[in-house]
C-alpha positions in Angstrom: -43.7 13.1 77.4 -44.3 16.4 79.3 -42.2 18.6 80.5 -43.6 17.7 84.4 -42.8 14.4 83.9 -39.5 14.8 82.9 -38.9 17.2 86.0 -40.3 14.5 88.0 -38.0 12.1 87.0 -34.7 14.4 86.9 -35.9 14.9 90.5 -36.2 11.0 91.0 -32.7 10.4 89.6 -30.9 12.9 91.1 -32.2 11.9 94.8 -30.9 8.3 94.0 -27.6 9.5 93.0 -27.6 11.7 95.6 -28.0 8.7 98.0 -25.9 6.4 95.9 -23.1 9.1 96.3 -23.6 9.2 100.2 -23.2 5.5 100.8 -20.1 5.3 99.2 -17.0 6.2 100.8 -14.0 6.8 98.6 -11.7 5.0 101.3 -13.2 1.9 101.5 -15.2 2.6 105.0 -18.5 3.3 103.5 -21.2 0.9 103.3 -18.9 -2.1 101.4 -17.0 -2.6 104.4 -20.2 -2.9 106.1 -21.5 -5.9 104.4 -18.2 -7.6 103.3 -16.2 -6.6 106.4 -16.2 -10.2 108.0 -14.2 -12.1 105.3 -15.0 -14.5 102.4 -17.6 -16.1 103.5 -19.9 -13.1 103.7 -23.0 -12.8 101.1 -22.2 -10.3 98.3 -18.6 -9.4 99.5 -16.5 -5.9 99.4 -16.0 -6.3 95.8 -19.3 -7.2 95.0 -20.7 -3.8 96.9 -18.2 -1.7 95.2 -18.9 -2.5 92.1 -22.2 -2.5 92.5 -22.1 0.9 93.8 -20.0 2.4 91.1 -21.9 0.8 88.4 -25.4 2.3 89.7 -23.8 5.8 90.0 -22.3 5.7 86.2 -25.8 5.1 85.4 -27.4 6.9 87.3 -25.1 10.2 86.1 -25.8 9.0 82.5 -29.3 8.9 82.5 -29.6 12.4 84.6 -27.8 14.0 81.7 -30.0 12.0 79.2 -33.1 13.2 80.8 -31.5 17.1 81.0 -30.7 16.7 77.5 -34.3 15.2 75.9 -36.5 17.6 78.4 -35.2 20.1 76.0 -37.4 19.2 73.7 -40.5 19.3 76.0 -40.4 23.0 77.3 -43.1 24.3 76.0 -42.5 26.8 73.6 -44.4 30.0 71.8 -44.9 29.5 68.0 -43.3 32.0 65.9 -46.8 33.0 64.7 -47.3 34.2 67.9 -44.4 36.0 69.1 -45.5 38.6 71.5 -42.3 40.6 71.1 -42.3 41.5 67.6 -46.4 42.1 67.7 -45.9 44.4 69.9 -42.6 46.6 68.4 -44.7 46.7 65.2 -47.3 49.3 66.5 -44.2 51.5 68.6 -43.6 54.6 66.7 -40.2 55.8 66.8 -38.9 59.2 68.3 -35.6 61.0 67.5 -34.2 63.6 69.2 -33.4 67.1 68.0 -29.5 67.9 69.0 -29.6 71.2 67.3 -31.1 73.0 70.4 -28.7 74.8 72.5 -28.5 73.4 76.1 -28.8 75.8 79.1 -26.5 75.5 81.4 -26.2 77.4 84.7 -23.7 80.0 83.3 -26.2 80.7 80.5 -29.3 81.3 82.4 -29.3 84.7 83.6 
């Protein structure tokens, strides 16, 4: 797989969870009291919805850091035949500098 595709789907998943995230409501008033609000003859139910909800985000959160994890492998990397820093450091000729010359300073200069 390429490295685009797994961008794309990192992107996918983390909109989801974004949403996922946004529907819930940590005290109760979210979108489970929404459809299971009327009592126990409602389709699906509170429960139902909550642990729905939670369920989807664990997973969704798990395969995000899957994906982060294996799109490692696809970045596209330089061989080690073809390292551009050490090709060019090989043809840099190095300079020293000569510290036995006397400095001028302002009180010398006359």
């Amino acid at each position: 797989m390429s490295y685009t595709a797994f961008l794309i789907l990192i992107l996918i998943v983390a909109i989801a969870l974004i949403l996922i995230v946004m529907v819930q409501n940590p005290k109760g008033g979210g979108l489970s009291s929404s459809f299971g609000g009327g009592g126990a003859s409602s389709i699906g139910g509170v429960q139902n919805t909550n642990t729905f909800l939670d369920k989807a985000t664990w997973t969704l959160a798990i395969v995000l850091f899957a994906l982060i994890l294996l799109s490692n492998f696809a970045i596209p990397r330089a061989g080690t035949d073809n390292f551009q820093l050490d090709n060019k450091l090989e043809n840099v000729n190095s300079t020293t500098t000569n510290n036995n010359l006397p400095t001028q300073t302002k009180d010398t200069v006359k």
